[in-house]
N, C-alpha and C positions, 0 to 999 in steps of 0.2 A: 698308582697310575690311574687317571682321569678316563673309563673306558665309556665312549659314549652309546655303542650298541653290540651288543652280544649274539653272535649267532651258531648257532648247532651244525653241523654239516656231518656228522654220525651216517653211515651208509647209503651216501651217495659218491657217484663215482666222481674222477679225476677231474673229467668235461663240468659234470653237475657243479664241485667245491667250484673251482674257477669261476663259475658264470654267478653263481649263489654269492660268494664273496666279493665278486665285480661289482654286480647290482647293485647290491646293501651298502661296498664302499664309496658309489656316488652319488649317496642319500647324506654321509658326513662332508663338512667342511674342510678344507685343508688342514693339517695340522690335528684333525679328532681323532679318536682312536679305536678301532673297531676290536672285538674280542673274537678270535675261533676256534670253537671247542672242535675237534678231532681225536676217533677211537685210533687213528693208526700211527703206529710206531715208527713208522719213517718220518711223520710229521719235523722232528727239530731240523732232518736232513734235507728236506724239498721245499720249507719253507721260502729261501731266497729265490729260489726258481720259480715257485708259487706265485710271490710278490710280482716278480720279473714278468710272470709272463698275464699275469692281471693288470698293470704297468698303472694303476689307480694308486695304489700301496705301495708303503716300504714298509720293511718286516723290520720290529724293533728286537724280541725274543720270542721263544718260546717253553713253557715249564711242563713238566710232568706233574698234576696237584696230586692230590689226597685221593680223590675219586679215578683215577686211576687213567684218568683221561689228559690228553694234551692241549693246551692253552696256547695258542699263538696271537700276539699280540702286534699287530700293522696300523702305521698311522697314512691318514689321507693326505697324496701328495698333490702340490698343484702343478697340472702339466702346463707349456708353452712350447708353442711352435716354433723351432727356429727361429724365424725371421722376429719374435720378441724378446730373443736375449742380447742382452746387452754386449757391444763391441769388447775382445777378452773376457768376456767372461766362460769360465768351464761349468759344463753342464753337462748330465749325462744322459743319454739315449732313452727315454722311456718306450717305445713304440714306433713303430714305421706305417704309417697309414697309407693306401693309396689302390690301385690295381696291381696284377699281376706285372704290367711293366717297371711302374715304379719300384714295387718290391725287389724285382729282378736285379734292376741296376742299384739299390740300395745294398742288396748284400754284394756286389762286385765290388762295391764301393768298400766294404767290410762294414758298413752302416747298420749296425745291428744292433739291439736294446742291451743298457748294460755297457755300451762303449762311452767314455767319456771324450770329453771333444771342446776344443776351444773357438770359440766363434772371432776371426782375425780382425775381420774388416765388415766392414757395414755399408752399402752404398744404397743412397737414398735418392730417388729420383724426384718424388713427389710426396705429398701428405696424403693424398687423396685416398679417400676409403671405399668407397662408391664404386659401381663399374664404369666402364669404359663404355664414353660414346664416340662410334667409328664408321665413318662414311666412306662405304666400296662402290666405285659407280656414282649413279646418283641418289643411292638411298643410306639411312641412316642406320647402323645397329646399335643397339644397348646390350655389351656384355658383361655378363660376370667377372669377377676377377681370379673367381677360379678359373674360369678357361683360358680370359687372357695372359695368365703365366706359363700356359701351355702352348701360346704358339708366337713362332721366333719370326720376327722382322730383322732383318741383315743377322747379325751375331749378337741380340739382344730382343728379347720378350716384346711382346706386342705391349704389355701392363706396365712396362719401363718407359714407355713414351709419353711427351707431353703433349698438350693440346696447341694444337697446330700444325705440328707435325705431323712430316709423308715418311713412309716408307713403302718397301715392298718384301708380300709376304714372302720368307723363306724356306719354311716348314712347319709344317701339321700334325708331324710326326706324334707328338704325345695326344691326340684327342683320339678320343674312341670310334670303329667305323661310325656310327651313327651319327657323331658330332661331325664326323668329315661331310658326309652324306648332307645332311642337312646345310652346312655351310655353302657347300659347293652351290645347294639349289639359291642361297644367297649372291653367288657369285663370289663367294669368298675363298679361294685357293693359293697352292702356292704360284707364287709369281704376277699377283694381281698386287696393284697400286692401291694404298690404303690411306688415309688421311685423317688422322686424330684429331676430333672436333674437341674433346675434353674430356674429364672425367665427372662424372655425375657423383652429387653426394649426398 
């Protein structure tokens, strides 16, 4: 086996291994394979949960050598966000990123690392990579694309619309107080008329 960096993690605790083998595995390439030595004897047994909950790694094995020490041997996986797997394709859960709300409704969802999951349909509104430019009133905003997937015009995302297109905003519900605060001083709330000038790229 090809191991392209080796690391010690000898008495440091559960938090420490984790965050020591997180670091160092997103220094390797997809596909490389990192080595970790470990004095403790649950090693073969917590390994997948290790991997799992590091969500960089997948755990290939791990040996008891000569030295009396445990060898656990993880290769670098490459993650994708949902929205870049392909239509049917199965793929399984590495991690849930997000706030405390997200997370909330992710595990209602039973959305948790480790579940595998096939991606049905695919609906593409636009190419655009850029954010969103959007005229409330008489002025113009440039948003991100992260937040305009977080707020809903009728029964569909503000980031799903094309240029030219009016709607009216629905809900705000996923942006954080700050973001709402802020927008409102924009004059951007629910139930105000919005007009999608395009997306910026």
């Amino acid at each position: 086996m090809d191991v392209k960096k080796t690391i010690d993690i000898r008495g440091k605790s559960v938090q420490e291994r984790q965050q020591t083998a997180k670091i160092e595995s997103m220094t390797l390439r997809p596909g490389e394979v990192i080595e970790i030595i470990a004095d403790d004897e649950r090693m073969p047994a917590v390994t997948p949960k290790m991997a799992q909950a590091i969500g960089t790694i997948e755990a290939i094995n791990v040996e008891k050598k000569e030295d009396g020490l445990y060898h656990g041997y993880f290769r670098r996986i490459e993650l994708l966000s949902l929205p870049d797997v392909e239509q049917d394709e199965t793929v399984e859960i590495a991690r849930v990123d997000g706030g405390a709300h997200i997370m909330t409704e992710a595990r209602e969802l039973g959305l948790t690392p480790g579940l595998r999951v096939v991606l049905r349909k695919k609906t593409v509104s636009h190419v655009h990579s850029g954010p969103l430019i959007l005229k409330v009133g008489g002025e113009e905003i440039l948003m991100p694309r992260g937040i305009a997937e977080k707020i809903w015009v009728g029964a569909g995302r503000l980031l799903d619309m094309e240029g030219c297109e009016k709607g009216v905003i629905t809900s705000l519900k996923d942006l954080n107080k700050e973001m709402k605060e802020g927008f409102r001083e924009l004059g951007l709330r629910e139930g105000v008329d919005v007009h999608i000038k395009g997306h910026d790229t």
